[in-house]
C-alpha positions in Angstrom: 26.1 -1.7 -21.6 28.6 -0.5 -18.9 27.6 2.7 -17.1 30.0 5.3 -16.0 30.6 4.7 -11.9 29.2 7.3 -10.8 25.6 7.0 -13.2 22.6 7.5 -11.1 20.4 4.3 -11.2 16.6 4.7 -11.1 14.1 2.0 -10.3 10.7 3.1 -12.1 7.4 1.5 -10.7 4.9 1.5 -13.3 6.9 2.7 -16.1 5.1 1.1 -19.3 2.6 4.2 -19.8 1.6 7.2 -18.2 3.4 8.8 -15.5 6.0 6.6 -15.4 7.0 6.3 -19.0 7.2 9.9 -19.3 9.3 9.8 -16.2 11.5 7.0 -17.5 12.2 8.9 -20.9 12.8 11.8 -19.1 15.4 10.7 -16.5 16.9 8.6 -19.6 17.4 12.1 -21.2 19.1 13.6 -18.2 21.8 10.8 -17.8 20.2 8.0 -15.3 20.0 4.6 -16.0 16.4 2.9 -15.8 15.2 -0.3 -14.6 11.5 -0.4 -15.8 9.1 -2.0 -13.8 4.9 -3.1 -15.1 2.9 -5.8 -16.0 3.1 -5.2 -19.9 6.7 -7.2 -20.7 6.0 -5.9 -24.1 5.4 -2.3 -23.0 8.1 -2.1 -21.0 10.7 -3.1 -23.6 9.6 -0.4 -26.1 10.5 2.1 -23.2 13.9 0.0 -22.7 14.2 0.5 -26.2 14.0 4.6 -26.4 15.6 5.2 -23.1 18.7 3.0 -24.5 18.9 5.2 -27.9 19.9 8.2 -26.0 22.8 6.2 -24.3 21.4 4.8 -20.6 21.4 1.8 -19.6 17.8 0.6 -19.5 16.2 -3.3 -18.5 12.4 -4.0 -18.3 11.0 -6.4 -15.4 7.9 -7.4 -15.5 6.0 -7.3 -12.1 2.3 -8.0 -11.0 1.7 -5.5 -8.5 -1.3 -7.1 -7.5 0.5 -10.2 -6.4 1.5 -8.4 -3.4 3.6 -11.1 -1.5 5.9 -11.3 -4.7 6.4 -7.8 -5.0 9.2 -7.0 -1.8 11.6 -10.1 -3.1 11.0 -9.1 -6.9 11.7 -5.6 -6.1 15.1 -6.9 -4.3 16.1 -8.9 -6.8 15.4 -6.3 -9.6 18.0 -3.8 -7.8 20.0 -6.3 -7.4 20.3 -7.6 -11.3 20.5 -3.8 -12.7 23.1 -3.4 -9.7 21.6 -1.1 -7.1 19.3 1.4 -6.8 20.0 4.9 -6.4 16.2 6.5 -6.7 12.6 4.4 -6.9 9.9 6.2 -8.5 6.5 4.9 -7.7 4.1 6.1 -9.8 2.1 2.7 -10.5 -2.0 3.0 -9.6 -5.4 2.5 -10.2 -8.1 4.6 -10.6 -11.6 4.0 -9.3 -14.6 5.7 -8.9 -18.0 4.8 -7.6 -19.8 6.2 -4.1 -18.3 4.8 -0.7 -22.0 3.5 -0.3 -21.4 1.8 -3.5 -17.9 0.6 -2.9 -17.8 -3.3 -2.3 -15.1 -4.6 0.1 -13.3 -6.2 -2.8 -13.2 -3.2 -4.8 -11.7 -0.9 -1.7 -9.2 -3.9 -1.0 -7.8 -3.6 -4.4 -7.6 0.1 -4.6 -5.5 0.2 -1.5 -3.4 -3.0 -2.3 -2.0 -1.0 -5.3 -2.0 2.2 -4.6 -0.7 2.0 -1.2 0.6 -1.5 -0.1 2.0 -2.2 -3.4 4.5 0.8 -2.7 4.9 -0.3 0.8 6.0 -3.8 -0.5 8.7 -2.0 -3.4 9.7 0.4 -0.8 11.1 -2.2 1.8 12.6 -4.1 -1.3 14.9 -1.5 -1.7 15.7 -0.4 1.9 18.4 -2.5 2.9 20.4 -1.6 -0.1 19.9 2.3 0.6 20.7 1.7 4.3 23.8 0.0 3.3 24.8 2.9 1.1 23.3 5.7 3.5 21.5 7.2 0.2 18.7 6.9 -1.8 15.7 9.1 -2.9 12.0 7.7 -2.6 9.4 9.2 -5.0 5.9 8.2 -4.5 3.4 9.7 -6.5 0.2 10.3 -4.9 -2.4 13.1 -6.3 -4.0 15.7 -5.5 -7.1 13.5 -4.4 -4.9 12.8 -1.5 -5.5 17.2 -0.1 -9.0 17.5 -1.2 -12.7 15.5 -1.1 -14.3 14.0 -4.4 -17.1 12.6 -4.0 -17.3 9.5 -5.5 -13.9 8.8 -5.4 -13.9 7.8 -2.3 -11.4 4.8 -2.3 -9.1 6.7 -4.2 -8.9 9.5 -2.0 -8.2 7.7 0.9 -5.6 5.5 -0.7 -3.4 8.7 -2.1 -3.8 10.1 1.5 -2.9 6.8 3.2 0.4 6.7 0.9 0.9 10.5 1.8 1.0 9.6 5.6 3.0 6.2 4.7 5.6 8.5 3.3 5.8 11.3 5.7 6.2 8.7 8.4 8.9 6.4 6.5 10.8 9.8 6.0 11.0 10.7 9.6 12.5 6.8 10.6 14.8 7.3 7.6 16.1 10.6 7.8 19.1 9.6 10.1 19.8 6.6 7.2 20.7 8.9 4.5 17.4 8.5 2.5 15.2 11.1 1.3 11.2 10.9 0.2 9.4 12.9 -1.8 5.7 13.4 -2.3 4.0 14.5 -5.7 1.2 15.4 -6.0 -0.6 16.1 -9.4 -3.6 17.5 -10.6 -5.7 15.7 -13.4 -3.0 14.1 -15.9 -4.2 12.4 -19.1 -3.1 9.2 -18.8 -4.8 6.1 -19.6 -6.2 6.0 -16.3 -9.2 7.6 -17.3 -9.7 4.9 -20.0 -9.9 2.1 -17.2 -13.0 0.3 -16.4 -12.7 1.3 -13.1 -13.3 4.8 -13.8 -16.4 6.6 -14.9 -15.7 10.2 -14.7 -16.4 13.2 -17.6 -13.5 15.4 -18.2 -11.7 17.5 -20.5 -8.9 15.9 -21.1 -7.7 18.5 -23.4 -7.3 21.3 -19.9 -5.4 18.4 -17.8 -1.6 18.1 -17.6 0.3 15.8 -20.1 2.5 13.1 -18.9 5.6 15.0 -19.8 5.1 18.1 -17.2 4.5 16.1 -14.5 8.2 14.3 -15.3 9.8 17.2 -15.5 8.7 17.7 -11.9 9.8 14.5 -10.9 13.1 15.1 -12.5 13.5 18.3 -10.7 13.4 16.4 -7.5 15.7 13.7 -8.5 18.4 16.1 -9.2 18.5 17.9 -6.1 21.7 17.4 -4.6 21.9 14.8 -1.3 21.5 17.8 1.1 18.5 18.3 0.3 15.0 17.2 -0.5 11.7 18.4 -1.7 9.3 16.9 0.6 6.0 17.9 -1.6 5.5 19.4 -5.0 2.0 20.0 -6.1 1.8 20.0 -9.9 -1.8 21.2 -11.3 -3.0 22.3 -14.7 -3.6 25.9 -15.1 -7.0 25.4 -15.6 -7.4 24.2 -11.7 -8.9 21.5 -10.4 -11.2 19.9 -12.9 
């Protein structure tokens, strides 16, 4: 379908579950066209699907994040097919628990290749076309993990807080380019994250935040106008930190 010119166009990193398919419905709802982007070609099309029945435009890509020298020219090209990119929401991520004593090279490597190179590699896939148009929005979603010490989430921890410094940093060199970046930085959500086999933990998943609340956050900051940005939003359940 043909979008209205001036339709915002939102490039959604992890957008088959979760975070990001809450966040895809949800900016689907408010007018923006989608490009989803996961693993799950399947997935991803059943978002494509509902985002498109309330009038978007909407395409699924499938992407292995952990592939990490495919990810900057599959990111470029992905902009480039759905015809630019106008906001990139990266909420794509693993979860992982175990002691740092515990914590084998291999299983630190992977947490930071996609919690925090990963987004590194999609982020400079869409630069250039941002620079060109001297606008765009970043959105990285970190966590709250990123502020405060768990023990036995060690990994984790420091992967969220390397992304929040990565983003702080890539703000500061693009300010004078016209692009924004935004840190979130949620509580406990119930996601499927904490049905990952890289996760032991025992929560109430009934007291964390749903999906849908921590879109609507992420929607508030991709509707901001151009002159101005919310640099961090903390978004935690009422019930504190669990």
């Amino acid at each position: 379908m043909n979008s209205p010119p001036n339709r915002k166009r939102a490039t959604i990193v992890g957008a088959s579950s979760g975070i990001g398919r809450a966040t895809a419905l949800a900016f689907a709802k408010a007018g923006i066209d989608v490009a989803l982007v996961g693993r799950s070609q399947d997935k991803l099309e059943a978002v494509a699907i509902a985002a498109k029945e309330v009038g978007v435009k909407a395409k699924a890509y499938s992407l292995d994040l952990a592939k990490l020298e495919e990810v900057q020219p599959k990111i470029a090209a992905i902009a480039a097919d759905f015809g630019g990119v106008d906001i990139l929401v990266n909420s794509a991520g693993i979860g992982y628990t175990k002691p740092l004593s515990e914590t084998t090279l291999a299983d630190w490597q992977q947490v930071i290749n996609l919690n925090l190179s990963s987004v590194f590699q999609c982020i400079l896939g869409v630069l250039p076309g941002m620079r060109d148009r001297a606008n765009g929005l970043i959105i990285n979603v970190a966590s709250i993990a990123a502020q405060s010490p768990f023990p036995g989430w060690g990994a984790y921890c420091a992967s969220k807080a390397g992304l929040v410094a990565f983003s702080k940093v890539l703000a500061a060199e693009e300010r004078a380019n016209g692009i924004r970046v935004a840190n979130i930085y949620p509580g406990a959500v119930n996601t499927p994250l904490w049905d990952s086999e890289t996760v032991r933990a025992d929560f109430d998943r009934a007291a964390m935040l749903n999906p849908d609340i921590v879109a609507r956050a992420i929607l508030y900051v991709a509707q901001l106008p151009a002159e101005a940005v919310i640099e961090e939003m903390t978004v935690m359940p009422s019930a504190g930190t669990l």
